[in-house]
N, C-alpha and C positions, 0 to 999 in steps of 0.2 A: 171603508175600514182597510188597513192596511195589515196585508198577507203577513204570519210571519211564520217561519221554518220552524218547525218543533224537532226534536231528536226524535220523537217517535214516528213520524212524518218520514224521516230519512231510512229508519228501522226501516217500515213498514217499505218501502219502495225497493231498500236492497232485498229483502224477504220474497218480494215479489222477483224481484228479476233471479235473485236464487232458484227459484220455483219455474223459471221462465214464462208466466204466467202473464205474456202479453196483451190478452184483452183486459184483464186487471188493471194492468198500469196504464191502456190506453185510456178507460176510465177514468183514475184517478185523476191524469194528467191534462186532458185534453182537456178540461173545461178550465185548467189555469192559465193565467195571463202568461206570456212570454217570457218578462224578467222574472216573474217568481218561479218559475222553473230553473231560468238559468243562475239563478241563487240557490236553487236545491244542485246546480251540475258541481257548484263549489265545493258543496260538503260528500260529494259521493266520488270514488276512486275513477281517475281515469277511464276505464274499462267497462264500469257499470253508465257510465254520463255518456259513450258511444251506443251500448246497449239501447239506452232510452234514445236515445236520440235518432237512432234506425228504423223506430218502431213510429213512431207520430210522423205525423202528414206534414209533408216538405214546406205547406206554406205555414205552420207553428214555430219547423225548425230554422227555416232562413232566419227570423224574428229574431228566436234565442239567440243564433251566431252573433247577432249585432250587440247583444248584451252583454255577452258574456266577454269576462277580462282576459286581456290581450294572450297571457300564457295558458292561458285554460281554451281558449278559442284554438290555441295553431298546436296546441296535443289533441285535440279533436279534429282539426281538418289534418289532419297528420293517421290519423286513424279511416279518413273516408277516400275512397276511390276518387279519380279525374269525372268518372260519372255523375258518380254521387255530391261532389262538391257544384258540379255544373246544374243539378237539377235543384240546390237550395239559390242559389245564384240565379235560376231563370225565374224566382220568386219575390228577388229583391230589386228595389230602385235601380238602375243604372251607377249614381253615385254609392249606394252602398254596396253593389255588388263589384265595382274597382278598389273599395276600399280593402275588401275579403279577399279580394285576389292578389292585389298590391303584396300582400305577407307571405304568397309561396313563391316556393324557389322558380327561375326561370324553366326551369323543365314541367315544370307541376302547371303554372299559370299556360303553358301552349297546349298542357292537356286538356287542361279543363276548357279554355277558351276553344278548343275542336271540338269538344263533346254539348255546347253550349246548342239548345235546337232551335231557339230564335235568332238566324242570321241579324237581321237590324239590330237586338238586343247585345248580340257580343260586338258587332260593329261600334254600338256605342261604348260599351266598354272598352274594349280598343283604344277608343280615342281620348277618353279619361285619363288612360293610364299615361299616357304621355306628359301631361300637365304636372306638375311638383306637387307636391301632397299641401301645401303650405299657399295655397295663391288659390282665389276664387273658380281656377280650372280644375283644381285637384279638389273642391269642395261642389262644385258644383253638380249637379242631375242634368241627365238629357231628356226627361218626362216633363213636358207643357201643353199649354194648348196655346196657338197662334193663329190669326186670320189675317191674309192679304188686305191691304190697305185696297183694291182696288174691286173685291166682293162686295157685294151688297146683303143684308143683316140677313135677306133667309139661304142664300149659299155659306152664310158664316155659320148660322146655328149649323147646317147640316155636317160643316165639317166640323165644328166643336164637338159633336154629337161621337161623331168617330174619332177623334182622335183624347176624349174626356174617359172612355174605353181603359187607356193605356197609363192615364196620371190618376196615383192614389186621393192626392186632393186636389183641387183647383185655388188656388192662389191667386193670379193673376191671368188677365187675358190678352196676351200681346199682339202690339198688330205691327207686320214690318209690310218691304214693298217686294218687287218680283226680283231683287237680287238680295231676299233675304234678311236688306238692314233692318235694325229696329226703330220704326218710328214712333210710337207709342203702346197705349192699353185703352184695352177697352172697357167700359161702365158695363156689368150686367142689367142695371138699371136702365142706361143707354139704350142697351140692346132689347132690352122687352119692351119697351114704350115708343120703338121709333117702327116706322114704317116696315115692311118686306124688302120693301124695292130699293131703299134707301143705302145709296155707298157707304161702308164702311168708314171712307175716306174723311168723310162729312159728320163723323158722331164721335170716332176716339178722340181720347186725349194724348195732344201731341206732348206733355211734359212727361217725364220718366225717369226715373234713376234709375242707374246702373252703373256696373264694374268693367271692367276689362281683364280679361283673363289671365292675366299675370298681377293682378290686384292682391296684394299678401291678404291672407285669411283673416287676419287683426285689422286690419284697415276695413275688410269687410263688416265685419263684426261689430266696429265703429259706426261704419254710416247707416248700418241696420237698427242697431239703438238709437241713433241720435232721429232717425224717421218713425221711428217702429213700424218696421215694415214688419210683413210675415214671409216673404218671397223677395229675391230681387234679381233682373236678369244680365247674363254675361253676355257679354259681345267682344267679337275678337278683333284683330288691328284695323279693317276694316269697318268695324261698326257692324258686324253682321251677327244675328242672335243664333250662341251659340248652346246656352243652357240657361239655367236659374239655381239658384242657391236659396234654400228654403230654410225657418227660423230653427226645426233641431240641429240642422248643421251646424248653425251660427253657436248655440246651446253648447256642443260640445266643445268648440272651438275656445269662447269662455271661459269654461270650468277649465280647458287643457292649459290655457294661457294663465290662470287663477292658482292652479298645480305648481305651475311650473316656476313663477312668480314666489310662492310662498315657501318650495323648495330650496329657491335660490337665496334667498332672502333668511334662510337658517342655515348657509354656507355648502348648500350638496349643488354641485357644478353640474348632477346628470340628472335626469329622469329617471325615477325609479320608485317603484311600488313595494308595500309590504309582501306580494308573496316573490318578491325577486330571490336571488342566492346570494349569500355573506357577501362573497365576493364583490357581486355588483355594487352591492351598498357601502362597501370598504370603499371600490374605485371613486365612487363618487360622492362620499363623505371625508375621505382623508388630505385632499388638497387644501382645502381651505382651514382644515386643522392642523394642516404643517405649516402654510402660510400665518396661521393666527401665530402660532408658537413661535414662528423667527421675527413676529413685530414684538411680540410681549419680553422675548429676550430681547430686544433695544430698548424698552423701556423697563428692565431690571438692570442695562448697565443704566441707565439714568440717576436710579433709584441709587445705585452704587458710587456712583460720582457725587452723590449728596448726601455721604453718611454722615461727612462732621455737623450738617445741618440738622440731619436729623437726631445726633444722640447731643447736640446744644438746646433743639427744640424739639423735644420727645413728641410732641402731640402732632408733630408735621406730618408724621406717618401713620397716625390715625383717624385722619382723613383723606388718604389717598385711596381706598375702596370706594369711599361715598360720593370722588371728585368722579374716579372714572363710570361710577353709575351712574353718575347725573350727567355727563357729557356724552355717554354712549345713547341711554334713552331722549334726551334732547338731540340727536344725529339720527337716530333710527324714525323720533316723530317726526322729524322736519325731511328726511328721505323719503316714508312712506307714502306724504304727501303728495311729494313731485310725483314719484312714478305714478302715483294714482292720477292724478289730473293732467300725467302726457300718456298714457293708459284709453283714458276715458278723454279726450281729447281739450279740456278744458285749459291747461296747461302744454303751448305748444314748444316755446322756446327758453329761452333769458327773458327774465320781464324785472326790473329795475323797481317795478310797484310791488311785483310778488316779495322779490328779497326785502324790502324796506320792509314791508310787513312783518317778516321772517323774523328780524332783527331786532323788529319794535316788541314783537312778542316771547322771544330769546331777552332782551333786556328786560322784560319790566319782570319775568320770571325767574331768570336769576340774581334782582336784587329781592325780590321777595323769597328766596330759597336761602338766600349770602344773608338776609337780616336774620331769618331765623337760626342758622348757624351760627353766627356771630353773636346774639345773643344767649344762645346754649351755649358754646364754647367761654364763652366770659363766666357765667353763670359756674359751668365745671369744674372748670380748671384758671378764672382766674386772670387769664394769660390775654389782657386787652389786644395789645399790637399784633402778637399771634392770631389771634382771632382773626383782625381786622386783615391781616397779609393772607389768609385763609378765604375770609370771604371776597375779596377783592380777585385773589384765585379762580373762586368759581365761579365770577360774573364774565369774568376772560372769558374762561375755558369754555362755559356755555354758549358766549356768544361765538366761538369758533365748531365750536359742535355744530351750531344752528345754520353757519356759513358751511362748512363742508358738508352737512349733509342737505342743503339748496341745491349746492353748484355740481357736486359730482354726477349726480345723476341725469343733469344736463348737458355735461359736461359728455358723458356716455353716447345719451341718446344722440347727440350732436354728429358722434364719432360711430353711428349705426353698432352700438354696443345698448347689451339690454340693460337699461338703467336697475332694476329690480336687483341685482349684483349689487347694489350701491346700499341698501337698506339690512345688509344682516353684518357677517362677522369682517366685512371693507373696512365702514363705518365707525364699529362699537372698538375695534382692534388701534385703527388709527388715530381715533380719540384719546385712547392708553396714552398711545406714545407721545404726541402731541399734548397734550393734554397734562402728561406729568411733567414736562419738558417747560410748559409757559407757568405751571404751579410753583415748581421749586424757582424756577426765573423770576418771577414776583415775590415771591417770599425771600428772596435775598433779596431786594431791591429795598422789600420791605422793613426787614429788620437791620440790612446792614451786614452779614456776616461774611 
C-alpha cells in the first residue's frame, strides 16, 4: 500500500520536535521508508527537516538526501557541517555520494572530502567527480565485484567473498586480465557447478557489453534498454574496467531526459521545477513566447495583405483558426514521432521510406478532413468554389505541416541540436505563418481575384 502524508501526520511531528521530544520522533520515523519521509521533509519548514534529520541514524539519512528535491536537499546540506555531510556520504554508493558532493561549493566539497574516514572511499569519489555529469563516467559507481581471468574458481569465490562486503547488490561478475582490461563475466551458475581448481580463464564468458567513459548518458540509456541489462560496465581508453552503471541510474537519466523533452516541447528553453522562483520560470518560459509573438506578427501582416480577399470572400477568414489548428497538430504528431524513434533508437536518420509513409498518411488525412469541410462549408453558406479553394487549402497546408514536422527534427539532430525543440511552439508557430501564406495563395489561384 502506498504511504501517504496526512496533515495530521505533519501536526503531530512539528508538535513533537516543538516539545523536542526526540525519542518520540525516532519512533515514529524510523520504521518509514526513506522517500516517505523525504516527502514529509517537503511539507515541514526548513529548520524543523534539519531538526529530524540530526536525530536518525546516518544510514536512513544518506537515503533521504537521494530523494529529496534538488532545492530542498542543498538548504539542508547548507544547514549541516563538513562532518556531518561526510558521515552521510561514507554511507552512500561512491556514484551517489559524487553526485551530493558535485552541488557544494568548491570550499565545502575539500571539506567534506577531508573529513571523509574511508581513504579508498573518498579516493573513489575523487575520481568521479572529474567525469561530466552527462557521460557514463559521471553516472557511473566504483562498487563491483571482479575476478582475474587467471584465478581459479576457489581463489575467485574467496575474493568475491571480500570484495561482495562493499557492493549493495551484485549485478554482474566481471573478469578482466593482470593489467585490469575487461575481458568478460562470469556465470554464477559457471561458477557453482565447475571444479575448485578450475581457471577462471576456461569458464567466463568472453562477450560483454559495455561503454566508454565518455559515452553520453542517453546513449547509455539506449543500449541498456535495447539489452535489458540491470548493470553495465565502463572502461576507459584503454579498455580497462573502470566502474559499472547500474539500471536506477539509467531510471533517473530517462525520467531527466522525458522532463526535459516535454519541457522543451511546451516552449521553456530551461529546466525548471514547480518549487523554483518567478524569476526562473519567467527566464525560461519568455523566449519562446517572444519568439512565437514576432512569427504570429508575420502572419497578421499576411492576414493584412489579404483583406480585399477577405471582405470579397467573407468566409476566407473563418476558416483560418481551423487551418492553423489542423496544420499545427498535423506538425506536432508527425514531430513527436521522429524524436521519439531518434529517442529510442528506432529512427536514426533521413529514411526516404519513413517520409513517404509520412506523406501517404498526411494525404489520405487531409482529403478526408478537406471532404468533410467542403461538404459543411457548401452545405452553410452555399459558396461551392470557396469551399472547394478552402479545401484544396487544407490538403497543401497539411501536407507541408507533415513535411516540416518530418524533416526538422532531423534536420536538428543531424546538426547535434536536441530535435525535442522541433515538437512545441517551432512547429505549431511556423505552420501559422506558412500555412496562411500557401491558404490565401491557393485561394486566389482559386477564385481568381
Amino acid at each position: 500500500m502506498q504511504f501517504k502524508i496526512s496533515k495530521e501526520l505533519v501536526e503531530q511531528i512539528e508538535l513533537l520536535i516543538q516539545k523536542n521530544d526526540d525519542p518520540a520522533l525516532f519512533v515514529l520515523l524510523n520504521d518509514m521508508h526513506h522517500a516517505d519521509i523525504a516527502e514529509i521533509f517537503d511539507e515541514l519548514d526548513i529548520d524543523n527537516a534539519i531538526y529530524i534529520f540530526k536525530i536518525l541514524d546516518s544510514e536512513i539519512t544518506a537515503e533521504i538526501l537521494l530523494e529529496l528535491e534538488g532545492d530542498v536537499r542543498e538548504k539542508i546540506l547548507r544547514g549541516l557541517s563538513a562532518k556531518e555531510i561526510a558521515e552521510e556520504l561514507d554511507e552512500l554508493d561512491t556514484d551517489d555520494a559524487a553526485d551530493i558532493i558535485s552541488e557544494l561549493s568548491q570550499s565545502k566539497k575539500e571539506e567534506v572530502i577531508s573529513e571523509l574516514e574511508d581513504v579508498e572511499h573518498a579516493k573513489d569519489i575523487v575520481d568521479l567527480l572529474r567525469y561530466n555529469e552527462d557521460t557514463a563516467g559521471g553516472l557511473m559507481g566504483k562498487e563491483m565485484v571482479k575476478v582475474n581471468e587467471n584465478w581459479n574458481v576457489l581463489t575467485c569465490v574467496k575474493e568475491m567473498r571480500m570484495q561482495a562486503e562493499h557492493v549493495t547488490r551484485v549485478h554482474s561478475i566481471y573478469v578482466v586480465d593482470d593489467e585490469n582490461r575487461l575481458k568478460g563475466r562470469l556465470s554464477l551458475k559457471d561458477l557453482l557447478t565447475t571444479s575448485t581448481k578450475t581457471p577462471i580463464s576456461e569458464v567466463y564468458i568472453k562477450k560483454v557489453d559495455s561503454v566508454k567513459v565518455d559515452t553520453p548518458n542517453t546513449e547509455v540509456a539506449r543500449i541498456m534498454q535495447r539489452y535489458d541489462l540491470e548493470a553495465i560496465p565502463v572502461v576507459d581508453e584503454m579498455g580497462r574496467l573502470v566502474g559499472r552503471v547500474t539500471i536506477d541510474d539509467i531510471v533517473d537519466v530517462i525520467k531527466e531526459e522525458a522532463d526535459k523533452d516535454y519541457q522543451m516541447a511546451a516552449g521553456i528553453s530551461q529546466d525548471i521545477e514547480a518549487g523554483d522562483s518567478v524569476f526562473e520560470m519567467i527566464k525560461a518560459r519568455l523566449p519562446w513566447l517572444l519568439i512565437g509573438m514576432v512569427i504570429e506578427l508575420i502572419a497578421s501582416l499576411v492576414l493584412k495583405d489579404n483583406q480585399t480577399s477577405v471582405q470579397q470572400y467573407s468566409t476566407l477568414i473563418i476558416f483560418v483558426p481551423l487551418l492553423s489548428a489542423t496544420a499545427g497538430n498535423i506538425g506536432v504528431q508527425a514531430s513527436a514521432i521522429v524524436v521519439q524513434g531518434l529517442a529510442n533508437g528506432s529512427l536514426k536518420e533521413f529514411s526516404k521510406k519513413y517520409l513517404t509513409k509520412e506523406i501517404t498518411v498526411a494525404m489520405i488525412s487531409g482529403i478526408i478532413i478537406s471532404a468533410f469541410l467542403f461538404l459543411y462549408h457548401s452545405l452553410m453558406y452555399g459558396e461551392y468554389l470557396v469551399g472547394l479553394a478552402i479545401s484544396i487549402s487544407l490538403v497543401v497546408v497539411i501536407l507541408f505541416a507533415a513535411l516540416l514536422g518530418t524533416l526538422v527534427p532531423l534536420f536538428l539532430h543531424k546538426n547535434k541540436i536536441d530535435p525535442a525543440i522541433a515538437t512545441g511552439p517551432f512547429i505549431t508557430t511556423t505552420n501559422d505563418v506558412f500555412g496562411i501564406m500557401i491558404y490565401f495563395g491557393i485561394a486566389r489561384m482559386v477564385l481568381g481575384y
